[in-house]
C-alpha positions as CSV (number, residue, x, y, z in Angstrom):
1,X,2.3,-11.0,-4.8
2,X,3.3,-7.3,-3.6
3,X,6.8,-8.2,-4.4
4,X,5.8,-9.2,-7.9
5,X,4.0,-6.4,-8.5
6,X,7.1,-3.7,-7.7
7,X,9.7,-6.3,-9.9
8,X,6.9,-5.9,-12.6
9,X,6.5,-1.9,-12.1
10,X,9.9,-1.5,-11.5
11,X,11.1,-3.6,-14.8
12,X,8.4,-2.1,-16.8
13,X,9.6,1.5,-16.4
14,X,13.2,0.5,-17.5
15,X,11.6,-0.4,-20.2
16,X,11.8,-4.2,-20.2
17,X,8.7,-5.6,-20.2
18,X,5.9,-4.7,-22.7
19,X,2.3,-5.3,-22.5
20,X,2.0,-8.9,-24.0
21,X,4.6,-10.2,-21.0
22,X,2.3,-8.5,-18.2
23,X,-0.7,-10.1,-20.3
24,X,0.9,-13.6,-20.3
25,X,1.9,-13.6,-16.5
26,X,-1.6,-12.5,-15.9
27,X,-3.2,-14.9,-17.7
28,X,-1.0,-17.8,-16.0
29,X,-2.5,-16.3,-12.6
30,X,-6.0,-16.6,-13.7
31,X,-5.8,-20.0,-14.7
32,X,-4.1,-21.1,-11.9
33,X,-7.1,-19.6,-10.1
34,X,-5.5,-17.1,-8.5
35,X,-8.0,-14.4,-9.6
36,X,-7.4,-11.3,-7.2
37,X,-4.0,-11.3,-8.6
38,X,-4.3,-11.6,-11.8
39,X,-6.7,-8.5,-11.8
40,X,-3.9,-6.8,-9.8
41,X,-1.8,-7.9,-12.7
42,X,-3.8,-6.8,-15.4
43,X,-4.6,-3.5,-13.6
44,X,-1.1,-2.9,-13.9
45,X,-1.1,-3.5,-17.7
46,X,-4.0,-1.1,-18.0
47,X,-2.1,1.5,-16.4
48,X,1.3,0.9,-17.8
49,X,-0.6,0.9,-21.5
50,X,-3.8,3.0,-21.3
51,X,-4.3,3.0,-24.9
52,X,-4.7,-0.7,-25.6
53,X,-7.6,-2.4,-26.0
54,X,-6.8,-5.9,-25.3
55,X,-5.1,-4.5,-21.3
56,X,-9.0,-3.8,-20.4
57,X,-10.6,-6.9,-22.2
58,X,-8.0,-8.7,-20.2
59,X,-9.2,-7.2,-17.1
60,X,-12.5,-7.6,-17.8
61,X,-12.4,-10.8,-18.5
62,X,-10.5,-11.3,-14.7
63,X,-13.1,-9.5,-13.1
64,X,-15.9,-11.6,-15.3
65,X,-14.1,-14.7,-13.6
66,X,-14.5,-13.5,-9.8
67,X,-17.9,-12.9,-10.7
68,X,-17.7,-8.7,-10.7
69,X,-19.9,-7.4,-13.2
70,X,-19.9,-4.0,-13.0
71,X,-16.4,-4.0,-13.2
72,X,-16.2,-6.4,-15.9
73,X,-18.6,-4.5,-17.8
74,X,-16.2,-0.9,-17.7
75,X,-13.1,-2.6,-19.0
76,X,-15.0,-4.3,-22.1
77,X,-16.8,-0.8,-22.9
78,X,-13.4,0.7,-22.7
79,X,-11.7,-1.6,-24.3
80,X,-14.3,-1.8,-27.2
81,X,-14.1,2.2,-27.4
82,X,-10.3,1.2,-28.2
83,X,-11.0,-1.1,-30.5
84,X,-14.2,-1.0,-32.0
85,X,-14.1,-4.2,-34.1
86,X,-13.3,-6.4,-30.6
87,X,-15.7,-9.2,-31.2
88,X,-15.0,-10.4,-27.7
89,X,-15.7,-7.1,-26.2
90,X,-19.1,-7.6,-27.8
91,X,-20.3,-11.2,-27.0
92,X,-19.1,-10.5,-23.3
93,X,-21.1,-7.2,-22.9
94,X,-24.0,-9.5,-24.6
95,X,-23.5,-12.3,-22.1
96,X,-22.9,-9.7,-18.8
97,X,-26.3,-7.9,-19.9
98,X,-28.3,-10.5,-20.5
């Protein structure tokens, strides 16, 4: 996964890769249950697009799925400080709080 990670940093700063590609690969980790990287995955997203909401409702829903609250809980306030109309953001914050 390390070697994945530099192709995606490294084809990212050329500028060939944008956030939804990093999001989809992501997303195919997670639902192959490979969990730990597809937070490393989406962690890159976050980084590589800071001001996107939907890069930290992706990673919290990744650390939702590996059962880290907290976690999950930071990303979804962030990402609904982004976005304030994320409905997603909301239900999730509802369902870790509750």
């Amino acid at each position: 996964m390390e070697t994945v990670l530099k192709l995606l940093k490294h084809l990212n700063e050329k500028g060939q890769l944008n956030e939804r590609q990093i999001n989809i690969l992501g997303y195919k980790l997670l639902n192959n249950g490979r969990t730990d990287d597809a937070i490393d995955v989406f962690k890159l997203n976050v980084a590589a697009f800071p001001n996107s909401a939907n890069t930290y409702d992706s990673l919290g829903e990744a650390y939702m799925k590996a059962g880290m609250k907290e976690p999950a809980i930071q990303n979804y306030k962030k990402s609904l400080e982004l976005n304030p109309d994320n409905s997603n953001a909301v239900a999730m914050l509802k369902r870790l709080n509750d």
